[in-house]
C-alpha positions in Angstrom: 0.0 0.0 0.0 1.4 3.5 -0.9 1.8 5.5 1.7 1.9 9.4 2.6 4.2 11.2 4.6 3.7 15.3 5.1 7.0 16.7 6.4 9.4 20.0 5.4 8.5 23.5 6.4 6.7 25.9 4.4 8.7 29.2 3.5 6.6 31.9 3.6 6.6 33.7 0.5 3.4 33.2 -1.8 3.4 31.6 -5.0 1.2 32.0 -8.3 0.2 28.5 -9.4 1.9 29.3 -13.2 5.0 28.7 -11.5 4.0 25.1 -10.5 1.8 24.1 -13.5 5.2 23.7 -16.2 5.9 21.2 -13.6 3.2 19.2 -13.3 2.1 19.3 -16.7 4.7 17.4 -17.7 3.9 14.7 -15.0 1.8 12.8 -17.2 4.8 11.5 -18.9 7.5 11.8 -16.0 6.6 12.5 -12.8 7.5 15.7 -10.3 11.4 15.8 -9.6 12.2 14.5 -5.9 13.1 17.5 -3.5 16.5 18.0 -3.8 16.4 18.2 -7.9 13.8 20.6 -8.1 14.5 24.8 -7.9 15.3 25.5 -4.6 13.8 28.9 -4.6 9.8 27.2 -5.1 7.8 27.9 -2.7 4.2 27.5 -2.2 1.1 29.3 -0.7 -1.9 27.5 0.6 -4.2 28.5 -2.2 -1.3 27.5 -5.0 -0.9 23.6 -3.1 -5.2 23.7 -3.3 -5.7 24.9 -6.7 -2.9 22.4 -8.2 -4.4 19.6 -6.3 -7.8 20.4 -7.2 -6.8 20.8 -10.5 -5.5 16.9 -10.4 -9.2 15.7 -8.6 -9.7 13.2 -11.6 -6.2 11.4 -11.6 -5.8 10.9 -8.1 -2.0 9.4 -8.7 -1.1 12.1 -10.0 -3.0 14.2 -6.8 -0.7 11.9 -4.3 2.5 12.6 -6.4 2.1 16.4 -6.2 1.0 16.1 -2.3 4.2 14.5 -1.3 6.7 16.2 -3.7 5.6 19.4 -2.2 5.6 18.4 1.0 9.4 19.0 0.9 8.5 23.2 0.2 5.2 23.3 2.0 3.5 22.6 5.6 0.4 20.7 4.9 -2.5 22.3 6.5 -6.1 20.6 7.4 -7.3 22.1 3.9 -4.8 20.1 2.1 -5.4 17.1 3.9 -9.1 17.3 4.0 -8.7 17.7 -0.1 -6.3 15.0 -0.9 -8.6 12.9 1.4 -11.8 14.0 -0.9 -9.7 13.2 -4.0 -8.8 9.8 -3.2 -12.2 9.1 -1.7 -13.7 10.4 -4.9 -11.7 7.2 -6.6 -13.3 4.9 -3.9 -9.2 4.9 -2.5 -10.7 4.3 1.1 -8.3 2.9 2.5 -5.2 5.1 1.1 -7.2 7.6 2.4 -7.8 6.4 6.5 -4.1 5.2 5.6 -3.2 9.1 5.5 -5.4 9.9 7.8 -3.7 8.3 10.9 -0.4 9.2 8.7 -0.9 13.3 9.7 1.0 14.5 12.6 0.0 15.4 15.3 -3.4 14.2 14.6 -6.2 14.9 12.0 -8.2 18.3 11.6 -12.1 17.6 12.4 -12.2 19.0 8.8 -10.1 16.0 7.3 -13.0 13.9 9.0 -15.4 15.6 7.4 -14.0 15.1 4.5 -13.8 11.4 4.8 -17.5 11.3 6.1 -18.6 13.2 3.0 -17.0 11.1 0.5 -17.7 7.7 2.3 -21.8 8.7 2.4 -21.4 9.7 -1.1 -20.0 6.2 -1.9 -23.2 4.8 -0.1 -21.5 3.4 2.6 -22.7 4.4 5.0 -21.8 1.6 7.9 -18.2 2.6 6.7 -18.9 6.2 7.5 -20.2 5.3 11.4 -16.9 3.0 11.5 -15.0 5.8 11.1 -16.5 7.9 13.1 -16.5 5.3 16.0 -12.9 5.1 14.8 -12.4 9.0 15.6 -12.1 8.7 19.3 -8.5 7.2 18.3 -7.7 10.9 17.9 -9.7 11.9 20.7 -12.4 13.1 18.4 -15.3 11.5 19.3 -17.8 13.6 20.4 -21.0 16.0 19.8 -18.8 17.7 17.3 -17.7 15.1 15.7 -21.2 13.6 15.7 -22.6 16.7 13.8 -20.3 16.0 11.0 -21.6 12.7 10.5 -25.0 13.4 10.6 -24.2 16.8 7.8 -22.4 14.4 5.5 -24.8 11.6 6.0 -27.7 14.5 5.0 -25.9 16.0 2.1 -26.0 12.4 0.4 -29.6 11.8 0.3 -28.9 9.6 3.6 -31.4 11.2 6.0 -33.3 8.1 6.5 -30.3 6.6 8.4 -29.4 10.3 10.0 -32.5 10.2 11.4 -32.1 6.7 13.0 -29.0 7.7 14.5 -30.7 10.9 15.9 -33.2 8.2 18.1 -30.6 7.0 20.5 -27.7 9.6 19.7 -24.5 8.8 21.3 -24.5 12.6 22.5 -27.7 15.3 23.1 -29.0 17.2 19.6 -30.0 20.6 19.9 -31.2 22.7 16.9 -28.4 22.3 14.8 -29.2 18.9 14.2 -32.6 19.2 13.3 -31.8 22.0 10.8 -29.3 19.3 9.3 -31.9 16.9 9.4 -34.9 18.6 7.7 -32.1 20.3 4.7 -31.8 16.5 4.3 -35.7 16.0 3.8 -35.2 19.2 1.2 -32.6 17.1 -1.0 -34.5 14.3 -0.3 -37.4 15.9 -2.6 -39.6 14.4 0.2 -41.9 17.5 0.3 -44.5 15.9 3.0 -42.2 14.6 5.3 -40.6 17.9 5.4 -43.9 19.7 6.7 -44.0 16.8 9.2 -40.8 17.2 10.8 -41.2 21.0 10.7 -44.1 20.4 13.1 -42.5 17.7 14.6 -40.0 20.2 16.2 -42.7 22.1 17.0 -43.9 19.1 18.6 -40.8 18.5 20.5 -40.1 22.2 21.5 -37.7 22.7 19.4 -35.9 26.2 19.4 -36.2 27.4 15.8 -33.3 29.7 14.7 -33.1 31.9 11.5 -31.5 29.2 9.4 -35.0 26.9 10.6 -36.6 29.1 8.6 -34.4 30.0 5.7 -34.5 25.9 5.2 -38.2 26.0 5.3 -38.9 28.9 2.8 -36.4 26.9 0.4 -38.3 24.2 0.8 -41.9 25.8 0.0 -40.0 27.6 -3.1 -39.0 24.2 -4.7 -41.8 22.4 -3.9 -43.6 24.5 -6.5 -44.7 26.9 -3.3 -42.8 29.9 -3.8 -46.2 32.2 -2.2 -46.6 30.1 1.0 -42.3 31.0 1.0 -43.0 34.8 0.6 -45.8 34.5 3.2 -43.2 32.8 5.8 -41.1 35.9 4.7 -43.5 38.4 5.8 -44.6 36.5 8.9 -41.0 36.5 10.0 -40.7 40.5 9.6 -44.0 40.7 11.5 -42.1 39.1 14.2 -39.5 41.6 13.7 -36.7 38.8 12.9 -33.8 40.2 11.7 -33.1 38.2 8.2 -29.5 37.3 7.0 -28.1 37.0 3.7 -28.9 33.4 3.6 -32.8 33.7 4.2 -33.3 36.9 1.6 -31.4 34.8 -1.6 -33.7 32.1 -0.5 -36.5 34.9 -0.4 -35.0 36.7 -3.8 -35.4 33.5 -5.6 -38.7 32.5 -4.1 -40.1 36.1 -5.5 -38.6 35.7 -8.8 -40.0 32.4 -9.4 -43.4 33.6 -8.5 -43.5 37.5 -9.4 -40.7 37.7 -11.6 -37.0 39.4 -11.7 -38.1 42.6 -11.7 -39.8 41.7 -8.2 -36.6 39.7 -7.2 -34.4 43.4 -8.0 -36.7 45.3 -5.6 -36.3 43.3 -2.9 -32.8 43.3 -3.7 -32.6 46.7 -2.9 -34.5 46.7 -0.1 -32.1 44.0 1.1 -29.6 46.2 1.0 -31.2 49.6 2.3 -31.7 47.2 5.4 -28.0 47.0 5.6 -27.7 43.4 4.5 -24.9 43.3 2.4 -25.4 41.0 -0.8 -23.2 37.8 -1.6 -22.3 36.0 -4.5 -25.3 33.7 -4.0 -27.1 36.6 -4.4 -25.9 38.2 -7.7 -26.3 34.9 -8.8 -29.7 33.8 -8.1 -30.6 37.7 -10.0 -28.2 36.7 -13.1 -29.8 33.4 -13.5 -33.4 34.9 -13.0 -32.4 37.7 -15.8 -30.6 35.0 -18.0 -33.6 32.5 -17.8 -35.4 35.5 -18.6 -33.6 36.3 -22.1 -31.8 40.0 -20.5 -28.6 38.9 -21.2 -27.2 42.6 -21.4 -29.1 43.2 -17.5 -27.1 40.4 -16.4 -23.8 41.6 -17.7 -24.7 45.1 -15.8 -25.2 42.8 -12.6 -21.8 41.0 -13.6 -20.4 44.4 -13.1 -21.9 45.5 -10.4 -20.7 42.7 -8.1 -17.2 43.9 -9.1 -18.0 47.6 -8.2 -19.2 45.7 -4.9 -16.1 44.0 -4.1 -17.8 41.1 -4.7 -16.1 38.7 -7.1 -18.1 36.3 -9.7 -17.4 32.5 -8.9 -18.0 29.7 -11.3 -21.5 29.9 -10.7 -21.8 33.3 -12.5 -20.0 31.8 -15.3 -22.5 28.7 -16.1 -26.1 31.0 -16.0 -24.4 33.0 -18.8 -23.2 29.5 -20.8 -26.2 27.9 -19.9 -28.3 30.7 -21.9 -25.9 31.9 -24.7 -26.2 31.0 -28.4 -23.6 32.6 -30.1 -20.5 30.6 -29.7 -18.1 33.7 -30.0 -20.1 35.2 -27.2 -19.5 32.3 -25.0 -15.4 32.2 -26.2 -15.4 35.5 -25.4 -16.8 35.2 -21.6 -14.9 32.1 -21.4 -11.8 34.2 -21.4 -12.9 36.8 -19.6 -14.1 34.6 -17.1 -9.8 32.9 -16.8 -8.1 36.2 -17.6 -10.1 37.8 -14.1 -8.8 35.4 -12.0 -11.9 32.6 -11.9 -10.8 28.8 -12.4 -13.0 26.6 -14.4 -14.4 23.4 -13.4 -14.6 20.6 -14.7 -18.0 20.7 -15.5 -17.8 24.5 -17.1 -15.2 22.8 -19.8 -17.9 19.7 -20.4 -20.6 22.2 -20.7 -19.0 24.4 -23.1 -18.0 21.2 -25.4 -21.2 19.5 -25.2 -22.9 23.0 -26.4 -20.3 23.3 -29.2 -20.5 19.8 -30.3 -24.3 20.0 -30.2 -24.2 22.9 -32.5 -21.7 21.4 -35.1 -18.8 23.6 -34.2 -15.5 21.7 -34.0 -12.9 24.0 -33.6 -14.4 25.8 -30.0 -14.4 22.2 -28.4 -10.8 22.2 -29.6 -10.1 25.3 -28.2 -11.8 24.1 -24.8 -9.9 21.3 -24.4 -6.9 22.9 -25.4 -7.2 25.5 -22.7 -8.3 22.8 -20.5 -5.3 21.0 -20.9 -2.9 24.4 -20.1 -4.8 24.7 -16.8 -3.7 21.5 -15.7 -7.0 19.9 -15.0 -6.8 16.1 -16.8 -10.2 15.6 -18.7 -13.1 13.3 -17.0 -15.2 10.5 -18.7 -17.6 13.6 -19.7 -15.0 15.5 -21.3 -13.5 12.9 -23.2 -17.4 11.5 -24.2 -18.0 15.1 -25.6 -14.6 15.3 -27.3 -15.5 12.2 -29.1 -18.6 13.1 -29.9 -18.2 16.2 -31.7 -14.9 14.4 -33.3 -17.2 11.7 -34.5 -19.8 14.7 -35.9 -17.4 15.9 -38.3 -16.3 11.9 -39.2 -12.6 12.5 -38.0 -12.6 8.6 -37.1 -9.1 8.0 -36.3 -8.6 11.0 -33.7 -12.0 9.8 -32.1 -10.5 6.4 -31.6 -7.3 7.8 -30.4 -8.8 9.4 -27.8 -11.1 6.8 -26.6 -8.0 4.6 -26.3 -6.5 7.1 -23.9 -9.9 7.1 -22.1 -9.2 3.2 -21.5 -5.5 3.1 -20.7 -6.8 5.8 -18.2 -9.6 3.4 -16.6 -12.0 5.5 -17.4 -15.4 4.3 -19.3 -15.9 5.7 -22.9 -19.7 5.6 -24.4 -20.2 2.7 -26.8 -20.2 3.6 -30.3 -20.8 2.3 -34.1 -18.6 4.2 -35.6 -15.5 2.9 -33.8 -16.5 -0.4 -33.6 -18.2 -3.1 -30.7 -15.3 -4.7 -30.1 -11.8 -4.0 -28.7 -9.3 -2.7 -31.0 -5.6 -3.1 -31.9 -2.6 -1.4 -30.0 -1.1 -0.7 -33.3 -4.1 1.5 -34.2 -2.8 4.2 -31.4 0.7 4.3 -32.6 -1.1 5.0 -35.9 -3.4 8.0 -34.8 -0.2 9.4 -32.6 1.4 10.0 -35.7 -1.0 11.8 -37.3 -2.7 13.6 -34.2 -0.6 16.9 -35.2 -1.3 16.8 -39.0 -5.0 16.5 -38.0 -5.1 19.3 -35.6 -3.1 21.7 -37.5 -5.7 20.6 -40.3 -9.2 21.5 -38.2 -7.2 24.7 -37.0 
């Protein structure tokens, strides 16, 4: 078993993550120098170590290579951890993972534990996930804290049926917090009835409602199809002179969009505000995506401004209600680069979108350019990025670079879509020595 071993330092000064990527980008083929080869004048921030390992999320080798070989420049923090511990659980790495785990010195970060909960109850196993957290009072973790994590992951994974079971004979008392967890768990459950129950089951049991009680309740009303009765819990709450947080009004905001439109939503947007409830990026982005759905593309650029005037800075989020709405594929090139130039990272997901669109449409050379720029960022592609790569290869009937590709998606272990034109069965391993040597001529060609 490989195992993981955080040691070295960290030198203060901050690094930008260019300075790491020339490095790592070349670990496909060779792997990061050891220590004492590498430049001795690297050093690396936390953010730099998060965004390179993040970028690495779908290769999670590659993820374990860059952890250690940094180790020798960096002090690995509970962040770190916690994310090398998502990416490996994200490859069902379980035991590599509680391997590093009771590897970290002194002893793990509650956060790290979280981590391990939230991938474990995500995996759907959950008897692994109460093992663990019986396993936690090894680092003298086990307790009501500890216990609230478990219950959050379990919740966030459409596990509230167990949660619930567990909150009958709790190892430790549950206040209010736990009962919030519990009924945001009936929400992502879809479970619409049994969330009015338990909402008058804490009634019931005295329950203490706080503010985020109620900001999970009007979320649930607005996506139950119920964004009035939401509204109506809105008013009731300022009749009772609660003071409302940022949280509750985006639920509000969306709950009035989706019932009396944007134009609605923008009022009480600035009302939010004369208040003196500052808005978040939840909140410019629940009134983008209401302007977008609503075909004001220009509004929501205005918006996309104003959050900058606002110190407020668009996340990935922002990005996708634009893609998800555009039609003009140099429009959604040019917001694609707008969107890396100021400073926001793609996801995976924004790079399978954009292709997807492209491909849909018939336009090769923007899911090149995608991947392309995917590639300089460092992320390696998914089973959804190579699928759409594939597919809009296949559209233009560029067979043998479609083939090459879903070869790499194989020797990678990851699952390409079955398709005619490549054949049923298993192909040759001269085929990809073939394709290699033309790859070039055939990009160069579609460029």
């Amino acid at each position: 078993m490989r195992t993981l071993n955080p040691s070295a330092p960290f030198r203060s000064p901050p690094s930008s993550i260019a300075g790491a990527l020339p490095l790592l980008r070349n670990a496909r083929h060779h792997p990061p120098r050891p220590p004492d080869q590498a430049s001795a004048s690297l050093d690396f921030d936390q953010d730099t170590v998060l965004s390179t390992l993040a970028s690495y999320s779908d290769d999670w080798p590659r993820a374990v290579d860059f952890f250690r070989w940094v180790s020798s420049h960096f002090l690995h923090t509970p962040a770190t951890h916690s994310l090398l511990v998502s990416i490996l659980g994200k490859h069902f790495e379980f035991t590599l993972a509680w391997s590093h785990i009771i590897s970290i010195n002194p002893s793990p970060d509650r956060s790290v534990l979280r981590s391990h909960f939230n991938r474990l109850a995500a995996a759907h196993l959950v008897q692994d996930a109460l093992d663990a957290f019986r396993r936690s009072a090894h680092f003298g973790l086990y307790d009501a804290a500890t216990f609230s994590l478990l219950i959050d992951a379990l919740c966030d994974h459409r596990h509230v049926i167990e949660a619930a079971d567990l909150c009958k004979n709790p190892p430790f008392p549950i206040d209010t917090k736990i009962y919030n967890m519990l009924l945001r768990g009936w929400l992502r459950m879809g479970w619409w009835g049994r969330c009015r129950e338990f909402w008058e089951e804490m009634d019931q049991k005295g329950v203490a409602k706080d503010l985020h009680s109620y900001s999970i309740y009007m979320d649930i009303l607005s996506k139950s199809g119920k964004p009035w009765k939401a509204i109506k819990v809105y008013k009731e709450m300022r009749s009772r002179n609660i003071a409302l947080d940022v949280v509750a009004y985006n639920t509000v905001i969306q709950a009035v969009g989706k019932s009396e439109g944007v134009d609605r939503a923008i009022t009480l947007y600035k009302e939010m505000i004369e208040r003196g409830c500052e808005p978040n990026v939840v909140t410019f982005n629940t009134i983008i995506k209401l302007l977008c759905g609503d075909g004001r593309i220009n509004e929501g650029y205005a918006i996309l401004e104003q959050m900058r005037k606002k110190g407020c800075e668009p996340n990935v989020i922002t990005y996708h209600c634009f893609f998800r709405n555009l039609n003009r594929p140099k429009e959604m090139l040019w917001l694609f680069d707008r969107m890396v130039k100021t400073g926001c990272r793609p996801r995976m997901d924004t790079y399978v979108m954009l292709m997807n669109k492209f491909g849909r449409w018939g336009f090769l050379r923007p899911v090149l350019l995608v991947w392309k720029a995917m590639e300089e960022h460092g992320c390696s592609p998914d089973a959804f990025a190579y699928n759409a790569l594939i597919d809009a290869l296949l559209q233009k009937g560029m067979v043998d670079m479609a083939r090459k590709y879903d070869e790499e998606m194989l020797a990678k272990g990851l699952s390409p879509k079955p398709r005619k034109e490549l054949g049923t069965g298993g192909f040759s391993a001269s085929s990809s020595a073939d394709v290699d040597s033309d790859d070039d001529n055939a990009l160069s060609n579609v460029f």
